[in-house]
GUDOVO-730389 format. One record per residue: residue number from 1; residue in one letter; x, y, z of N, C-alpha, C in turn. Coordinates in steps of 0.1 Angstrom, whole numbers, plus 5000, padded with zeros to 4 digits. Example, Ala and Ser with C-alpha at 12.3 -4.5 7.8 and 13.67 -1.06 7.14 Angstrom:
BEGIN
ATOM seq type n_px n_py n_pz ca_px ca_py ca_pz c_px c_py c_pz
ATOM   1    a 5132 4943 5078  5123  4955  5078 5132 4967 5078
ATOM   2    s 5128 4978 5071  5137  4989  5071 5129 5000 5079
REM end
This chain:
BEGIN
ATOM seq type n_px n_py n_pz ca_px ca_py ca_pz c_px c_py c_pz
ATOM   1    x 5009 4988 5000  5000  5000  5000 5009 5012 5000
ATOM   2    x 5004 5020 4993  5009  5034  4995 4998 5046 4999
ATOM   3    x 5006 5058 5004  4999  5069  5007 5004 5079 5019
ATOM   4    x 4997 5087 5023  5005  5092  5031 5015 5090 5043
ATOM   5    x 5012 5092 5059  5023  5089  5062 5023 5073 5065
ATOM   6    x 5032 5063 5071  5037  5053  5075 5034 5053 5090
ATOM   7    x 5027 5042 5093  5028  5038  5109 5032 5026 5112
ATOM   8    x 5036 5025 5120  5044  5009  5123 5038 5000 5129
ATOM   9    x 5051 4991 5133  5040  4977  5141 5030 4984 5153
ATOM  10    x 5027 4981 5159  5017  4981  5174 5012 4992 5171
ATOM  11    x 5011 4999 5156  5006  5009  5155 4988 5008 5154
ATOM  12    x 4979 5016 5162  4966  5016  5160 4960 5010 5154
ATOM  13    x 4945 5008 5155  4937  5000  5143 4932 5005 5127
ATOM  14    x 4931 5001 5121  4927  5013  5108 4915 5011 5114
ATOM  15    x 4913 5032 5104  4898  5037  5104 4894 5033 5090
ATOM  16    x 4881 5027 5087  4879  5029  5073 4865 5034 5073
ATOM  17    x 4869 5043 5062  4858  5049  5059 4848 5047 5050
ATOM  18    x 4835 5046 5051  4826  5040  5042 4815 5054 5043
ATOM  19    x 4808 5050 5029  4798  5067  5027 4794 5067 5011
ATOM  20    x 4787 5070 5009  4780  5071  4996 4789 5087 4986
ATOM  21    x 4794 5081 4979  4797  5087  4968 4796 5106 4971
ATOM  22    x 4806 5114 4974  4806  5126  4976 4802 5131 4990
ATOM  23    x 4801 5121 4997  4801  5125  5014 4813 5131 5021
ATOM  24    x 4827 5126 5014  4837  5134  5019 4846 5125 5020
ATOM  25    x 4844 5109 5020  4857  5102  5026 4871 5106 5024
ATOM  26    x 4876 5112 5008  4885  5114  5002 4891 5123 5014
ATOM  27    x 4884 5137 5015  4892  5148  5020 4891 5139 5035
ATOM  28    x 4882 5135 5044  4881  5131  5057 4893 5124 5058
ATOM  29    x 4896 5114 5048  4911  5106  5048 4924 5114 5050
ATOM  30    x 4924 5122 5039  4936  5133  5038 4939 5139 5053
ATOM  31    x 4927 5145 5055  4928  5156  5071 4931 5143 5080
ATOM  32    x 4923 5133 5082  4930  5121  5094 4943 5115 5092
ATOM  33    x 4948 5115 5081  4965  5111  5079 4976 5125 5083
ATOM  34    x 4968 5136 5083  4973  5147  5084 4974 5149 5102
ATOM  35    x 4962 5150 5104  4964  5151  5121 4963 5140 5131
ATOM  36    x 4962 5128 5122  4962  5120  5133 4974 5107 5127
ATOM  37    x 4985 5111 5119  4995  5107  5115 4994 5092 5109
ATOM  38    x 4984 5089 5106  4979  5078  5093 4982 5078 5083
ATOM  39    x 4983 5068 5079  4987  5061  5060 4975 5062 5056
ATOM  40    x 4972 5074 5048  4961  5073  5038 4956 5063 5027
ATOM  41    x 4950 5055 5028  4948  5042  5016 4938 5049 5006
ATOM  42    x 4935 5053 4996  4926  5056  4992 4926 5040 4982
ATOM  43    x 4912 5033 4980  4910  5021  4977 4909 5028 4961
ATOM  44    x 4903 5032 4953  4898  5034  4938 4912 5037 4935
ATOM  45    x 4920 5048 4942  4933  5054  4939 4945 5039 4931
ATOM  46    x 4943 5031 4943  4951  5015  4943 4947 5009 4930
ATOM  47    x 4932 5010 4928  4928  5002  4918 4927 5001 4905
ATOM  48    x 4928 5019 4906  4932  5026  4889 4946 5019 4888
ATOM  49    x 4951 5024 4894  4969  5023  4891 4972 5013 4888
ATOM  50    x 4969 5002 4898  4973  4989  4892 4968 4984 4874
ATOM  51    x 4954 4986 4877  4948  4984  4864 4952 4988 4854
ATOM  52    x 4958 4995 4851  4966  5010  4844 4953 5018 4834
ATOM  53    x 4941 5017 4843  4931  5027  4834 4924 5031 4846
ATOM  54    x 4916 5041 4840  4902  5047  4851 4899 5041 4857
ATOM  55    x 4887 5044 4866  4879  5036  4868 4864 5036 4858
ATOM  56    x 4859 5047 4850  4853  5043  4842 4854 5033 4828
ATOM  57    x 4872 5040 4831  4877  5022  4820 4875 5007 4823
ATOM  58    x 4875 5007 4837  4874  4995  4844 4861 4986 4839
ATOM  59    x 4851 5000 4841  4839  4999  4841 4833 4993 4829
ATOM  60    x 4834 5000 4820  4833  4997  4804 4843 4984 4802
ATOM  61    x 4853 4984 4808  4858  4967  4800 4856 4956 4805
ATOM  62    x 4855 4957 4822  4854  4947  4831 4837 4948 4836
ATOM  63    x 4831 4957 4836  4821  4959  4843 4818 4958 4859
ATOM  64    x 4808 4961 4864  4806  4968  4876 4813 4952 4884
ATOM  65    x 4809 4940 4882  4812  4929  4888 4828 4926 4889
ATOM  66    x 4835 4929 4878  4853  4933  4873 4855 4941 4885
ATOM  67    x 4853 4953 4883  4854  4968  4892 4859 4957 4905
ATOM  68    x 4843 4957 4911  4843  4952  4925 4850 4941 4932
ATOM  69    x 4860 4927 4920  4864  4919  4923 4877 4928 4928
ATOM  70    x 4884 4935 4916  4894  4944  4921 4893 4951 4932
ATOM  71    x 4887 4957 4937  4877  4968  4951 4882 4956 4964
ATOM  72    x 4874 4940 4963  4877  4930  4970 4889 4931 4974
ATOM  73    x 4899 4927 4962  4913  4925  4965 4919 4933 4972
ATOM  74    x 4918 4951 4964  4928  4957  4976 4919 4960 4987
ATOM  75    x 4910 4959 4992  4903  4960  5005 4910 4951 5019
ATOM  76    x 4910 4941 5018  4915  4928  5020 4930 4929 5022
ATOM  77    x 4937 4935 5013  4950  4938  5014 4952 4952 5024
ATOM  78    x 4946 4961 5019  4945  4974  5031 4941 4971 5041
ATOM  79    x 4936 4958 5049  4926  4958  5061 4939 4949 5067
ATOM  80    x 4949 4946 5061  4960  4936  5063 4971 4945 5076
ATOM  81    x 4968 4956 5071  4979  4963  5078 4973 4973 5085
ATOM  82    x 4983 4979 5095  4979  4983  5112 4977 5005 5110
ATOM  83    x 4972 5011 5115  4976  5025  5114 4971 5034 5100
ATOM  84    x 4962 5026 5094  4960  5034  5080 4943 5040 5081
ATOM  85    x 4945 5050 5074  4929  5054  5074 4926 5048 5054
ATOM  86    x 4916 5042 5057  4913  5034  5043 4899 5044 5040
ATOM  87    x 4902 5051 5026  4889  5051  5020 4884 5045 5010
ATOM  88    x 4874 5041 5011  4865  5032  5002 4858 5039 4994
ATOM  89    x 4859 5033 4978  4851  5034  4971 4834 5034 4974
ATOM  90    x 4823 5042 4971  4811  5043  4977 4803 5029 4972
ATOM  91    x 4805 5022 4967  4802  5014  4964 4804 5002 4970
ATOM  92    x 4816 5001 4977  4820  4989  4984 4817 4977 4992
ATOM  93    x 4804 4986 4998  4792  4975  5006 4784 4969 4999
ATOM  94    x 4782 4971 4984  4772  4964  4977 4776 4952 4971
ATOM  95    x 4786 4947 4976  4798  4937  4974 4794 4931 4990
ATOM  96    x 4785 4920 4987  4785  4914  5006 4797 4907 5012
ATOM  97    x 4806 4903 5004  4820  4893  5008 4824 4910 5014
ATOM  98    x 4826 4916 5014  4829  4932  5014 4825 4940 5027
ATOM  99    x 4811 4932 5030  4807  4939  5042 4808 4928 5053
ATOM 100    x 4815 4917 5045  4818  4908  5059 4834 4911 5064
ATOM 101    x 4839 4918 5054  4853  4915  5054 4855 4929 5067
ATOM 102    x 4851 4937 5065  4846  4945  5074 4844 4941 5088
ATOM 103    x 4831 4936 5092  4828  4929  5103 4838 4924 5110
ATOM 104    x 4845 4912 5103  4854  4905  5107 4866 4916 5114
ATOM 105    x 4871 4923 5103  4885  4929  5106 4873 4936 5117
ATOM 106    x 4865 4945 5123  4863  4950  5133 4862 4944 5147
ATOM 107    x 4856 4931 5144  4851  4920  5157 4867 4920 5163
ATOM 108    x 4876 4914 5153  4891  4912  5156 4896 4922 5162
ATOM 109    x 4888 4941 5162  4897  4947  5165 4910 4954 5159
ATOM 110    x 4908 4949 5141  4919  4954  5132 4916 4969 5129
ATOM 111    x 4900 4973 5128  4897  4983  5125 4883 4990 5130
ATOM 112    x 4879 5005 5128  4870  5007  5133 4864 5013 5119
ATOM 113    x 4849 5012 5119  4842  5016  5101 4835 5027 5108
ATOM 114    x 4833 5034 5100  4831  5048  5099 4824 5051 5087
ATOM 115    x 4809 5054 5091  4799  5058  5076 4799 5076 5075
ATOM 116    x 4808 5076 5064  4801  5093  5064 4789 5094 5056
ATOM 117    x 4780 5105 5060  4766  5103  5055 4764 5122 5050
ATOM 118    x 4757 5116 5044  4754  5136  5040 4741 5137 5034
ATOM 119    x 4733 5145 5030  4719  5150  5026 4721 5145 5009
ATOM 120    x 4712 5141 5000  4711  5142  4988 4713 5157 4981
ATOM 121    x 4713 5167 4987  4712  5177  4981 4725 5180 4987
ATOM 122    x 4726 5181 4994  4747  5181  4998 4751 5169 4987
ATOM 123    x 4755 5162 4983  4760  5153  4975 4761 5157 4965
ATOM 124    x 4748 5160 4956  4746  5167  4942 4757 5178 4945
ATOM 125    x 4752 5187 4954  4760  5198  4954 4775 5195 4949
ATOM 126    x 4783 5189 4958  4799  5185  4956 4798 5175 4944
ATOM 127    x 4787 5171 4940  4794  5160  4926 4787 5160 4914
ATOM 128    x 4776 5167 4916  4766  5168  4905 4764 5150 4897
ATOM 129    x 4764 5153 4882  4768  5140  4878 4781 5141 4870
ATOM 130    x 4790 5140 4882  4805  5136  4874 4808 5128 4864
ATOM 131    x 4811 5129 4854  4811  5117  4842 4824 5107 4846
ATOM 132    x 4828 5111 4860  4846  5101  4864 4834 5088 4873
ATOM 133    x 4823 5093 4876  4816  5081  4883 4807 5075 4873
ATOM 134    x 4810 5068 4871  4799  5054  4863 4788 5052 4869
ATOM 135    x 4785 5052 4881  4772  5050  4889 4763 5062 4888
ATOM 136    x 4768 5074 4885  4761  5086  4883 4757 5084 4868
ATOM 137    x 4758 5078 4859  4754  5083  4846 4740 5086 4842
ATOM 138    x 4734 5083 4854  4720  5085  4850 4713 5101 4860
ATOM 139    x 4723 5101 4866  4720  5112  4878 4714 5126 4869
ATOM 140    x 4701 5135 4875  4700  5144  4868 4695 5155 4883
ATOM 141    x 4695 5147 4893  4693  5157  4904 4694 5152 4917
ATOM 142    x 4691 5160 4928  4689  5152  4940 4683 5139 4947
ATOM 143    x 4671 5139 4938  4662  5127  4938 4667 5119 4932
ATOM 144    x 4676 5114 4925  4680  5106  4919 4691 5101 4927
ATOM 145    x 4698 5111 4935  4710  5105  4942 4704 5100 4950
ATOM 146    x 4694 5106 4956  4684  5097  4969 4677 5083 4967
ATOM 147    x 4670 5079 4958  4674  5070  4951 4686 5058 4951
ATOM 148    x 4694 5061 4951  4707  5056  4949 4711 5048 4962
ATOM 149    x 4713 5065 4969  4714  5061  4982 4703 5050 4992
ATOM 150    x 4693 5053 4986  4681  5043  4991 4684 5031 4988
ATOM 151    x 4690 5025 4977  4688  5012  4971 4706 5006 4980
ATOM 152    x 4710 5012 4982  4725  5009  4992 4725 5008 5004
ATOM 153    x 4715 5016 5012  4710  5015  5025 4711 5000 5035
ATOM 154    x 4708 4993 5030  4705  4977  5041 4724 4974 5035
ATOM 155    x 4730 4972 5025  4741  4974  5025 4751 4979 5036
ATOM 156    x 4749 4995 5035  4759  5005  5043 4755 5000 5056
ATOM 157    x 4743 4996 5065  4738  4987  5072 4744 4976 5076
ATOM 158    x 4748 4963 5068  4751  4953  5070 4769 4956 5068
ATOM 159    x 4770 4966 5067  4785  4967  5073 4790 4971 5088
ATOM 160    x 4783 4980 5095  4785  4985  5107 4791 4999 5109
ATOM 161    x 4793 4998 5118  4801  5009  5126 4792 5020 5130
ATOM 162    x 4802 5031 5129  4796  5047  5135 4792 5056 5126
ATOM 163    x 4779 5063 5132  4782  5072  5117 4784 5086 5120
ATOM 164    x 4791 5094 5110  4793  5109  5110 4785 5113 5098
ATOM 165    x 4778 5126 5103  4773  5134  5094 4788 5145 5087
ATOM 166    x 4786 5148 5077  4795  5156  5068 4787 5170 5066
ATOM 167    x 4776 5171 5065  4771  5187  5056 4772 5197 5064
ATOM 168    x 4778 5206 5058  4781  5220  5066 4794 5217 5076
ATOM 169    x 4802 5205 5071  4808  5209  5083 4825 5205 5077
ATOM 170    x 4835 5213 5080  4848  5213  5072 4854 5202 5082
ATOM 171    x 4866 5199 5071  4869  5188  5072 4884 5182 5087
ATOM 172    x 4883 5196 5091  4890  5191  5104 4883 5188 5113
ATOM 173    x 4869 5192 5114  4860  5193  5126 4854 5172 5120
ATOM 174    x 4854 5173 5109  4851  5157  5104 4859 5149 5113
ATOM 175    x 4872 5151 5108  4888  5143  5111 4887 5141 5129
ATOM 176    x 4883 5151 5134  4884  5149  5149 4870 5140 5157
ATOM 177    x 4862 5144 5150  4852  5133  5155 4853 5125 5158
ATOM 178    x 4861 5117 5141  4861  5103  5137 4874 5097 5145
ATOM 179    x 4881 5108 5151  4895  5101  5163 4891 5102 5173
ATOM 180    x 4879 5108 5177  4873  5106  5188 4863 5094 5190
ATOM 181    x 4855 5090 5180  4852  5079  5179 4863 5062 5177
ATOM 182    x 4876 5065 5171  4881  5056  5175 4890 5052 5186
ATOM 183    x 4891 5066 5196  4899  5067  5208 4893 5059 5213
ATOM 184    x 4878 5062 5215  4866  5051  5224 4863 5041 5221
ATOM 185    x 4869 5037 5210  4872  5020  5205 4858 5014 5211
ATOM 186    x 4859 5012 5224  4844  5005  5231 4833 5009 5228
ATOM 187    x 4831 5020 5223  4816  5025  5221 4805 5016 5216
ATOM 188    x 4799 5017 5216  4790  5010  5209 4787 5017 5196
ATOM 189    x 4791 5011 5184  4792  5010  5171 4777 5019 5166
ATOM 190    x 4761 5013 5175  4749  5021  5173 4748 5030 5176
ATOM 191    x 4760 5035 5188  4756  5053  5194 4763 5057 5186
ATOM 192    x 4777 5055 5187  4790  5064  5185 4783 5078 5174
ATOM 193    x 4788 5088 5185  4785  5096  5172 4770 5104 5170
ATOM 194    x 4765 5101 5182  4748  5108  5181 4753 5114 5198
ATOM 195    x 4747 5129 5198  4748  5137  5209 4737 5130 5219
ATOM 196    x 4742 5131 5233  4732  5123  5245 4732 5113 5245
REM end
């Protein structure tokens, strides 16, 4: 794996972050490798590069089932190592080998999941329909992202963890939540993260 900084052995559990397409994981990763001295994994990043095309290229040659076998592999391989904040492709729960792989590395203790969540109309806002996401090609507004996000739901679900809301709120005030949620490691995975 590559990415920002390096942590070593006995170093912490990874955070990974999971969230629907333009909730923020990307920058939330960046700011937590920044202040909280993590190896940034970005998962799509890994899987262009190796592949040596997009990921809309992926898409068009391999298709969405191609995509996600790749998604599998480096997941699996990022969840292998200690101190990294991993961001996932939005997609990565719709893959159930994916949302167990998850479970597992958290029951063990290798990591803590982290859903960032945001409003359909925050989403549109930051992504509109990007033509670099293949899953948007149909997108023409909010309701459609909602939609989306609806049909992912029991997914992002059957993965776990805590959730953080993202809208209106910049991305250090994100970053510290989410190391406040994994300082408390014990929390309960259904509170973490809701005031009272």
């Amino acid at each position: 794996m590559t990415g920002g900084n390096h942590a070593g052995r006995g170093a912490a559990a990874n955070i990974v972050l999971l969230g629907f397409m333009g909730c923020g994981k990307t920058t939330a990763a960046a700011k937590l490798a920044e202040i909280g001295g993590l190896e940034a994994v970005e998962t799509d990043e890994i899987i262009a590069r190796r592949a040596g095309m997009s990921i809309p290229e992926i898409f068009a040659r391999e298709g969405e089932e191609g995509f996600r076998a790749r998604e599998t592999a480096v997941l699996r391989e990022a969840l292998a190592g200690r101190g990294r904040v991993i961001s996932c492709g939005g997609g990565v729960v719709t893959r159930p080998e994916n949302a167990a792989l998850l479970r597992e590395a958290a029951a063990a203790g290798n990591c803590i999941v982290i859903r960032l969540t945001a409003s359909p109309e925050t989403v549109f806002a930051r992504i509109g329909a990007d033509p670099g996401r293949p899953m948007l090609k149909d997108v023409r507004g909010p309701e459609d992202i909602a939609r989306l996000m609806a049909r992912r739901e029991d997914a992002y679900r059957a993965a776990g963890g805590a959730e953080v809301v993202t809208d209106g709120r910049g991305a250090e005030e994100i970053a510290r939540e989410i190391l406040k949620i994994a300082s408390d490691g014990a929390e309960d995975p259904d509170t973490a993260g809701e005031d009272g």
